[in-house]
TIVOMAR-440082 format. One line per field, with one value per residue: residue number from 1; residue in one letter; x, y, z of N, C-alpha, C in turn. Coordinates in nm, 3 decimals, decimal comma. Example, Ala and Ser with C-alpha at 12.3 -4.5 7.8 and 13.67 -1.06 7.14 Angstrom:
pos: (1/2) $
code: (A/S) $
n_xx: (1,319/1,285) $
n_yy: (-0,569/-0,225) $
n_zz: (0,780/0,708) $
ca_xx: (1,230/1,367) $
ca_yy: (-0,450/-0,106) $
ca_zz: (0,780/0,714) $
c_xx: (1,320/1,290) $
c_yy: (-0,330/0,003) $
c_zz: (0,780/0,787) $
# end
This chain:
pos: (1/2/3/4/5/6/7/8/9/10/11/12/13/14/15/16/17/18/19/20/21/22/23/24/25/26/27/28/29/30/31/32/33/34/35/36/37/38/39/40/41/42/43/44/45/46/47/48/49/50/51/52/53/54/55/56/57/58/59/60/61/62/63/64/65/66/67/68/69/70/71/72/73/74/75/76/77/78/79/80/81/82/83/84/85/86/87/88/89/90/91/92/93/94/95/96/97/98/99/100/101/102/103/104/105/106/107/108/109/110/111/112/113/114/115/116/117/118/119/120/121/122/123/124/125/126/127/128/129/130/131/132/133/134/135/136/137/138/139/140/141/142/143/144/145/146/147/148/149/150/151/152/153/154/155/156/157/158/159/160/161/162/163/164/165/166/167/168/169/170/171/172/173/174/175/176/177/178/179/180/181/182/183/184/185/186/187/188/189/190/191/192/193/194/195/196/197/198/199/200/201/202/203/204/205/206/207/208/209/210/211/212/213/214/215/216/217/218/219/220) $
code: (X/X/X/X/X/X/X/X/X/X/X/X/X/X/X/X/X/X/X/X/X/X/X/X/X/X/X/X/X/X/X/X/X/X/X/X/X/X/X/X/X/X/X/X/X/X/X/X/X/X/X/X/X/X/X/X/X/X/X/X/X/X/X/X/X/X/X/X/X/X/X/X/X/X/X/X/X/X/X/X/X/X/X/X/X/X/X/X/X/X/X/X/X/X/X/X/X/X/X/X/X/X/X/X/X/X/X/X/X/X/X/X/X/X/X/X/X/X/X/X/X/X/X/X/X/X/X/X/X/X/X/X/X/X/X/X/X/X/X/X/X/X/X/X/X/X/X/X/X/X/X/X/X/X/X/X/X/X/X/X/X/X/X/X/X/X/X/X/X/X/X/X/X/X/X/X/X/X/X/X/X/X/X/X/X/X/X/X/X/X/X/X/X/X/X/X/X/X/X/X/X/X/X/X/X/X/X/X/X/X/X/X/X/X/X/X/X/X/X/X) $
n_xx: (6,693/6,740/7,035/6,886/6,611/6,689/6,801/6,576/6,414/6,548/6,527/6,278/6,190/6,358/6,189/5,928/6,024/6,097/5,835/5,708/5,842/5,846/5,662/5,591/5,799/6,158/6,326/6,455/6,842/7,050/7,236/7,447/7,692/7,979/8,042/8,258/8,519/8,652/8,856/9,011/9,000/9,345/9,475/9,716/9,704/9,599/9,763/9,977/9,898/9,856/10,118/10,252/10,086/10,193/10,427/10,474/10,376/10,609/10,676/10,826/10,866/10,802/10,850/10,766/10,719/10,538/10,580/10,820/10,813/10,840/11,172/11,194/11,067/11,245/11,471/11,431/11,430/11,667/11,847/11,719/11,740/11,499/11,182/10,843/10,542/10,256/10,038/9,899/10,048/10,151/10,299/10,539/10,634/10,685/10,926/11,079/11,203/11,245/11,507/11,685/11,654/11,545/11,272/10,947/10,648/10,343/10,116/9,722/9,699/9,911/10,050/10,283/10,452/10,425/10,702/10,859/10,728/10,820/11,135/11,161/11,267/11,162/10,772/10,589/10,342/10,047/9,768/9,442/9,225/9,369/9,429/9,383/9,336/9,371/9,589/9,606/9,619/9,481/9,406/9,233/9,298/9,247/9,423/9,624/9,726/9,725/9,667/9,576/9,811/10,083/10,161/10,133/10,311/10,579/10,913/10,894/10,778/10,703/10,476/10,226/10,113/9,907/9,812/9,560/9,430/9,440/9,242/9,034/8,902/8,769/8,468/8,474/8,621/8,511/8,289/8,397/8,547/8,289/8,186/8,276/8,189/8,234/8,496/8,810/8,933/9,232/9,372/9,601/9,838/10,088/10,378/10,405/10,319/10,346/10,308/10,440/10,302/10,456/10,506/10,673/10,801/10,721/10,830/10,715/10,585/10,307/10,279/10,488/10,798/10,875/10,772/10,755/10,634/10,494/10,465/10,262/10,278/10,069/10,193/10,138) $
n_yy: (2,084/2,312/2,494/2,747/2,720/2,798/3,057/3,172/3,145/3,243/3,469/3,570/3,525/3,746/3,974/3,906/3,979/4,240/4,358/4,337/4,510/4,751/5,021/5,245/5,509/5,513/5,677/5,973/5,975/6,160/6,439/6,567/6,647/6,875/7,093/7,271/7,481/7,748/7,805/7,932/7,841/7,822/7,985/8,125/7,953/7,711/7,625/7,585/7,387/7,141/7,148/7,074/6,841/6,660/6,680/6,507/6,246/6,186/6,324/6,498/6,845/7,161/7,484/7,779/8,099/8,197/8,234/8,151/7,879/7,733/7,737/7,606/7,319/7,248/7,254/7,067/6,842/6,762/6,588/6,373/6,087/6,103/6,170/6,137/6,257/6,395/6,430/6,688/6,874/7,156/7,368/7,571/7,410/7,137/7,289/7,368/7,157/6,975/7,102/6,961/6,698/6,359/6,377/6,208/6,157/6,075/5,953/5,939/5,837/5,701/5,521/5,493/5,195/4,960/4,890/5,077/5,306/5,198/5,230/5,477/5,794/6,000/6,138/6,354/6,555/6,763/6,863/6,795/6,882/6,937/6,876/6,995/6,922/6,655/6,581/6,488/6,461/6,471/6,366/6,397/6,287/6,461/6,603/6,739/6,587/6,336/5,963/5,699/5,534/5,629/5,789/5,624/5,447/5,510/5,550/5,816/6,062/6,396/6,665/6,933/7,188/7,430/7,715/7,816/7,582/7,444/7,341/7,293/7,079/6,783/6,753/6,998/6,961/6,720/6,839/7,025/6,806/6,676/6,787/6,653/6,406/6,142/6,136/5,941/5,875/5,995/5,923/6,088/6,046/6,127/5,894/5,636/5,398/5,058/4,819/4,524/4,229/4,263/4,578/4,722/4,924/5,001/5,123/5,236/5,021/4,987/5,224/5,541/5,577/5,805/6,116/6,435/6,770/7,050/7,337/7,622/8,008/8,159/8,291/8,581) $
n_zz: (14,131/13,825/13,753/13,673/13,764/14,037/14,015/13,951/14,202/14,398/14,322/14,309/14,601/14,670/14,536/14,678/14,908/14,947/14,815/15,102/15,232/15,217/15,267/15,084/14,861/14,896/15,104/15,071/15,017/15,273/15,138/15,277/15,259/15,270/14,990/14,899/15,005/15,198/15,084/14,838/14,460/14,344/14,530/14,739/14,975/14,890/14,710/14,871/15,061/14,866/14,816/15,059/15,042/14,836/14,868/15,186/14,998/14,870/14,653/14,362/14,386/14,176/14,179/13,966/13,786/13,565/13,319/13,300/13,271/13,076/13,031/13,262/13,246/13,040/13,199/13,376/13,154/13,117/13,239/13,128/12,858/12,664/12,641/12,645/12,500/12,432/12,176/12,173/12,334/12,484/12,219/12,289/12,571/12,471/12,236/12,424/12,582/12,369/12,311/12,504/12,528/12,363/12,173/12,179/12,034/12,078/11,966/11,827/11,590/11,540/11,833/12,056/12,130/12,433/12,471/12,409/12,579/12,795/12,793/12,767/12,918/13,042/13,071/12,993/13,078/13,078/13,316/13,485/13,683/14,008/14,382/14,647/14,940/14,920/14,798/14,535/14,173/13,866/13,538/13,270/12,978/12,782/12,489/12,592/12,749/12,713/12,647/12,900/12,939/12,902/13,061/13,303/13,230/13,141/13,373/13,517/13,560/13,464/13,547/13,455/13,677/13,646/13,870/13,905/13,837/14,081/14,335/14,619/14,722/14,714/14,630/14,459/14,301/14,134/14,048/13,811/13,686/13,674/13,423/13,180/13,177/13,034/13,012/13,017/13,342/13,518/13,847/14,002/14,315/14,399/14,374/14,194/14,483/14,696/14,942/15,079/15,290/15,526/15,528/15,348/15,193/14,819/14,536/14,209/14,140/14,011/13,850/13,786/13,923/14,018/14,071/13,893/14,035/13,831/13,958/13,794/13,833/14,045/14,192/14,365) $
ca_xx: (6,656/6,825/7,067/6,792/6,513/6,709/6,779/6,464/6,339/6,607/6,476/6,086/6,169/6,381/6,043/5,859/6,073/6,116/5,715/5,644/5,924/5,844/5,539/5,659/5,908/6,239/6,363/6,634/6,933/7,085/7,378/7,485/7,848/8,032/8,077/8,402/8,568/8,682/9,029/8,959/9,107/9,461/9,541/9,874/9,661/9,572/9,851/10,091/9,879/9,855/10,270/10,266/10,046/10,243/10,583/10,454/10,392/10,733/10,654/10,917/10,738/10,889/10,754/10,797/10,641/10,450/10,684/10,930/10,780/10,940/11,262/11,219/11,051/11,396/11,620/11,382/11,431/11,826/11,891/11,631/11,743/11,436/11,074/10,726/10,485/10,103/10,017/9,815/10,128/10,190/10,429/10,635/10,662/10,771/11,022/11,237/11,228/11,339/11,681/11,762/11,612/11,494/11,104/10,888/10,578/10,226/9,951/9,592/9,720/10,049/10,046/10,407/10,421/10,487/10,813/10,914/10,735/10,888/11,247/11,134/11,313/11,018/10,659/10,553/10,191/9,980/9,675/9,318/9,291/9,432/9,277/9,492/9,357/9,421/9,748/9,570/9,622/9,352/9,432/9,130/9,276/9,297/9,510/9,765/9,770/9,732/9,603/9,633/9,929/10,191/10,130/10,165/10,455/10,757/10,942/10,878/10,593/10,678/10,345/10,267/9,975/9,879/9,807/9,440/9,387/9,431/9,146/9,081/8,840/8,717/8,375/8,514/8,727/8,440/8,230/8,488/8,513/8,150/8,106/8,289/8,169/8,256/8,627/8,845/9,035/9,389/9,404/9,772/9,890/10,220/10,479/10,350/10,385/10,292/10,386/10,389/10,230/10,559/10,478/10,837/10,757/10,824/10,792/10,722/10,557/10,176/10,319/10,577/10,815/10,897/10,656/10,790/10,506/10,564/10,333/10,353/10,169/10,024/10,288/10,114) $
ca_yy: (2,215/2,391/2,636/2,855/2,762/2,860/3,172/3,243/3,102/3,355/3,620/3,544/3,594/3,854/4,041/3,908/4,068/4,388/4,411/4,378/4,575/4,904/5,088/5,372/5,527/5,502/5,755/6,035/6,019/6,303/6,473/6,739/6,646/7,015/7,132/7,324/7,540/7,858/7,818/7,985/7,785/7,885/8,087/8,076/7,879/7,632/7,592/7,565/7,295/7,057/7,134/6,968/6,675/6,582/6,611/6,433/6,105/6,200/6,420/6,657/6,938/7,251/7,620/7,891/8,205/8,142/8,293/8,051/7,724/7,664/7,716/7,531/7,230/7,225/7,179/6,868/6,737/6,746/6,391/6,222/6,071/6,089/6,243/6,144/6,370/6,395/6,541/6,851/6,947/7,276/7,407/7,599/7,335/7,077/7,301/7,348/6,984/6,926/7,151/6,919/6,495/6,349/6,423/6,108/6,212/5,968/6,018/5,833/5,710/5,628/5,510/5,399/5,090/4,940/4,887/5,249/5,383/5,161/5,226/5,632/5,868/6,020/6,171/6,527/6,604/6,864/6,772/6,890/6,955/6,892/6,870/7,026/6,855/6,519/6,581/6,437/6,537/6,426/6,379/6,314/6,218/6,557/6,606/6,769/6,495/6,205/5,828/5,655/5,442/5,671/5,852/5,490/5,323/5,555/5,530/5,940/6,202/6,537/6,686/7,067/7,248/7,590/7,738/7,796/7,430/7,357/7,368/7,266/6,963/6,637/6,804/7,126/6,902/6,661/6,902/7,035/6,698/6,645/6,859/6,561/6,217/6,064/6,121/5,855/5,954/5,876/5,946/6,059/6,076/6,082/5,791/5,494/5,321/4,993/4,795/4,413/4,233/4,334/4,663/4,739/5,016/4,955/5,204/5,222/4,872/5,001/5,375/5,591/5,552/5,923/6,233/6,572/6,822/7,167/7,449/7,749/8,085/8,176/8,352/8,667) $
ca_zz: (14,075/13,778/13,767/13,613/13,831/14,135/14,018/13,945/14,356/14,443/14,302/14,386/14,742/14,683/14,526/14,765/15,061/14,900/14,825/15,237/15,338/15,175/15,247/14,968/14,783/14,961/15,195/15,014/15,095/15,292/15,108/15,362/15,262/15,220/14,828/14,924/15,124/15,245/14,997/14,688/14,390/14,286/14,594/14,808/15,070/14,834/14,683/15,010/15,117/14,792/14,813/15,140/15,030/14,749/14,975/15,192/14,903/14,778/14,518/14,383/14,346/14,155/14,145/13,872/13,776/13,473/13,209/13,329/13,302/12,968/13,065/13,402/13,174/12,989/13,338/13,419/13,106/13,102/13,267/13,063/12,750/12,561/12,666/12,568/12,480/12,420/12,038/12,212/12,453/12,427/12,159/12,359/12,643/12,374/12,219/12,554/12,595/12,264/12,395/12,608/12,494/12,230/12,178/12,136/12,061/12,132/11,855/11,787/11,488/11,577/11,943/12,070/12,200/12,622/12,546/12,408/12,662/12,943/12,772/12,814/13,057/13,135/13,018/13,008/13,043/13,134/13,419/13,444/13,806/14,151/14,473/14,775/15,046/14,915/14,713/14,428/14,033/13,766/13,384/13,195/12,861/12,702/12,405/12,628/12,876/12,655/12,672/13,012/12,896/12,842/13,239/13,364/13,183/13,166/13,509/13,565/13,500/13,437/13,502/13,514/13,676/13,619/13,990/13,889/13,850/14,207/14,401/14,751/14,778/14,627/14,550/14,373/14,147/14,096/13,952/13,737/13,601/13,593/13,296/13,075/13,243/13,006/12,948/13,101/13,416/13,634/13,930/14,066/14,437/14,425/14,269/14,269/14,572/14,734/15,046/15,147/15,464/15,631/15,481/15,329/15,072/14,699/14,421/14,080/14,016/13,957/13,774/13,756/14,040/14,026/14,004/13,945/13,965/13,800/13,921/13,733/13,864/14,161/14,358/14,393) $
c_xx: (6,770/6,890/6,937/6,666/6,571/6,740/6,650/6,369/6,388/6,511/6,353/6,085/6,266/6,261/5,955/5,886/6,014/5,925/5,651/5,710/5,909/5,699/5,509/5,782/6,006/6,299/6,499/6,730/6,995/7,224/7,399/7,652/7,907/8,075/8,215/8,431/8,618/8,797/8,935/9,106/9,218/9,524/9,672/9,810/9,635/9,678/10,019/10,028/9,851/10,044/10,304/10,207/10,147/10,397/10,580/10,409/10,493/10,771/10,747/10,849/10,831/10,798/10,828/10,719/10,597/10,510/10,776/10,932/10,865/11,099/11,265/11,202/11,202/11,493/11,575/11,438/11,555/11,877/11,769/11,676/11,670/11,285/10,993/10,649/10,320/10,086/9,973/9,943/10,168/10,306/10,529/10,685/10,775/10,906/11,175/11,252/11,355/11,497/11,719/11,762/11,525/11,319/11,018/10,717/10,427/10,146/9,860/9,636/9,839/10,096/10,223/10,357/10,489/10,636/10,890/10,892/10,800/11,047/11,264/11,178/11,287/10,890/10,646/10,465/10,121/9,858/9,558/9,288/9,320/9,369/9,362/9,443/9,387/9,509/9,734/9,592/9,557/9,389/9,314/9,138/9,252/9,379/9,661/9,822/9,754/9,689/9,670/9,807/10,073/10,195/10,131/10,303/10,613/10,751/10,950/10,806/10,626/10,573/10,370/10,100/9,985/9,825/9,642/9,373/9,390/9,296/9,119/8,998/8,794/8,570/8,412/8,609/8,614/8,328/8,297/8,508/8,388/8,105/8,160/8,297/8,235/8,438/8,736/8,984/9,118/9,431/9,522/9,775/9,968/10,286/10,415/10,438/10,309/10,357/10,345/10,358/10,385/10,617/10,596/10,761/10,851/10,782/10,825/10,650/10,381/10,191/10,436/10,681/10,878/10,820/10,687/10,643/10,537/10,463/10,364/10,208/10,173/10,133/10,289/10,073) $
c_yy: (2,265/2,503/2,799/2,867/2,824/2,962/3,244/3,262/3,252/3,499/3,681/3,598/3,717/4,009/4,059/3,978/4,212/4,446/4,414/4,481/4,751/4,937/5,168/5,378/5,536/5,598/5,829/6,016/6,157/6,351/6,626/6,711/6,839/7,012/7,208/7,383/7,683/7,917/7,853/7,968/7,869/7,988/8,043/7,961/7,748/7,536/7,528/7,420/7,170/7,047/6,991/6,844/6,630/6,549/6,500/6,256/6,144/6,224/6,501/6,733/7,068/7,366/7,685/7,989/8,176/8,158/8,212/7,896/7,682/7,653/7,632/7,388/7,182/7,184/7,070/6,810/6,668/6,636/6,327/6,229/6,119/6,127/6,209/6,246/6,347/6,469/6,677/6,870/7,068/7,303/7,412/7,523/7,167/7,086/7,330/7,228/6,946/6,949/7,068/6,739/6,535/6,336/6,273/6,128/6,077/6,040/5,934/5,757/5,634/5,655/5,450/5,267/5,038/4,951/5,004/5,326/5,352/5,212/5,421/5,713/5,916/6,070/6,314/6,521/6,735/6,754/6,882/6,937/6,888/6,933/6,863/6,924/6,703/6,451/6,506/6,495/6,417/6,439/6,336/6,295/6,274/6,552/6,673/6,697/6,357/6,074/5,770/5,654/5,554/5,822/5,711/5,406/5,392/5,550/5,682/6,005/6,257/6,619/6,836/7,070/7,403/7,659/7,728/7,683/7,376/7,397/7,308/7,144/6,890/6,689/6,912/7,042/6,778/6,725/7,022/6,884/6,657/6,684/6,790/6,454/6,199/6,000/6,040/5,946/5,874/5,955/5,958/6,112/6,038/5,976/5,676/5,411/5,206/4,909/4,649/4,391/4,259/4,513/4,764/4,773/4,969/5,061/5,188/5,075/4,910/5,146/5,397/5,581/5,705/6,050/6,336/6,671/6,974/7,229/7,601/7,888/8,088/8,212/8,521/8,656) $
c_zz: (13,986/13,820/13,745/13,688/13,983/14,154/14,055/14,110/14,419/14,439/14,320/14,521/14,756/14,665/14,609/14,888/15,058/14,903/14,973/15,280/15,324/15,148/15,114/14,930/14,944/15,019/15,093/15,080/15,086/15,251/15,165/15,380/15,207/15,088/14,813/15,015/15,120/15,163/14,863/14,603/14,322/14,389/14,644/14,890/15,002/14,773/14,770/15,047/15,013/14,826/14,947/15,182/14,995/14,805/15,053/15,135/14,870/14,679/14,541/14,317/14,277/14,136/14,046/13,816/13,608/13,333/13,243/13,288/13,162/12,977/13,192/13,317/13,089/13,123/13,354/13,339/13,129/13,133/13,237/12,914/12,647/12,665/12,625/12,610/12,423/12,265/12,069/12,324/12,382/12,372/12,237/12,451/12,596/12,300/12,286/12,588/12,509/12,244/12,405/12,576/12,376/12,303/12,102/12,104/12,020/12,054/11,866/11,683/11,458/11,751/12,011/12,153/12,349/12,578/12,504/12,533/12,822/12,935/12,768/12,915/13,118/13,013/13,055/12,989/13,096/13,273/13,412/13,594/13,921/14,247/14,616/14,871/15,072/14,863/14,619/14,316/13,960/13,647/13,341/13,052/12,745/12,574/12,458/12,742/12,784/12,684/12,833/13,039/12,930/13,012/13,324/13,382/13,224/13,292/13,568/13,454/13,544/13,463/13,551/13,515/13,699/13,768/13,984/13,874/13,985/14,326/14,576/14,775/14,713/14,564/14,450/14,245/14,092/14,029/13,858/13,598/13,534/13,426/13,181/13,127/13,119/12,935/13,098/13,188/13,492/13,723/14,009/14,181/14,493/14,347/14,297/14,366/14,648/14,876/15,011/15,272/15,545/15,629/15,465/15,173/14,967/14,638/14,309/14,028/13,973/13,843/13,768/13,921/14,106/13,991/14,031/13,900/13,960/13,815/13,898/13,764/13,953/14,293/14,404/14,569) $
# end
């Protein structure tokens, strides 16, 4: 028997199963998974408890009152040589950088290439939102968060979230996202880290091996 006719045998009795086994249409499934929670996004509660995800992965986490963040963005940069940057990062966030390292900046039509951004001291992006209970942060590729690549390669991500971006559960940030399927997303939780079978932690070989996360706001 060919390759081609045994597909096809395959798939005969696969038909054939399927047409005894189902009286009718197929039973819904039940989604009585919870849509959120009791934390209303951007509060202290919300925010206290993404803090102590991301500590817990070994996130340095930094706070500042919202008028600050540009000057706080400038102390990070200070021990990094050189900075990449997204074309849509905000002015002001860019020009306290520029204080302190040189400003590399990542366009569509001029993309740097792996080994700039591996030879990079770190990345500065913005994020679209975060998701307290699982110390997760989401970039989807924004103009102020930029192409995968360049949130991967350098050996530290800068990233800042606005307090209102943090929300409290995997559904509440999934329909948030929903409203642009189609924009590609990266999932961050924490520095990258991996183990072997003697499970002797390494960091930095899948991302960044350092993630400072700057949240600015929310300390009413």
């Amino acid at each position: 028997m060919s390759g081609m006719d045994a597909r096809e045998a395959v798939l005969a009795r696969v038909r054939d199963a399927l047409s005894r086994s189902q009286d009718g249409p197929p039973a819904p499934v039940p989604r009585t998974y919870r849509t959120g929670s009791g934390i209303a996004p951007g509060t202290a509660e919300a925010i206290d408890l993404l803090i102590d995800r991301l500590v817990d992965y070994r996130a340095q986490v930094h706070r500042c009152a919202a008028g600050d963040l540009a000057s706080a963005l400038g102390d990070l940069a200070a021990d990094a040589s050189s900075v990449v940057v997204p074309s849509g990062l905000d002015p002001g966030w860019r020009d306290a950088v520029a204080d302190r390292a040189e400003i590399l900046t990542d366009t569509a039509g001029a993309p740097l290439d792996n080994t700039t951004l591996d030879g990079a001291g770190a990345v500065l992006t913005a994020a679209r939102v975060a998701i307290a209970e699982s110390g997760t942060i989401v970039l989807d590729a924004q103009p102020d968060q930029g192409r995968r690549a360049i949130s991967l390669v350098p050996d530290r991500h800068i990233c800042v979230l606005r307090a209102k971006q943090i929300v409290a559960t995997v559904p509440e940030a999934v329909a948030i996202l929903g409203e642009h399927p189609q924009r590609p997303l990266t999932w961050i939780a924490g520095p990258s880290a991996t183990s072997d079978i003697e499970l002797v932690r390494v960091e930095g070989v899948h991302g960044p091996r350092t993630l400072d996360v700057v949240i600015a706001g929310g300390r009413d």
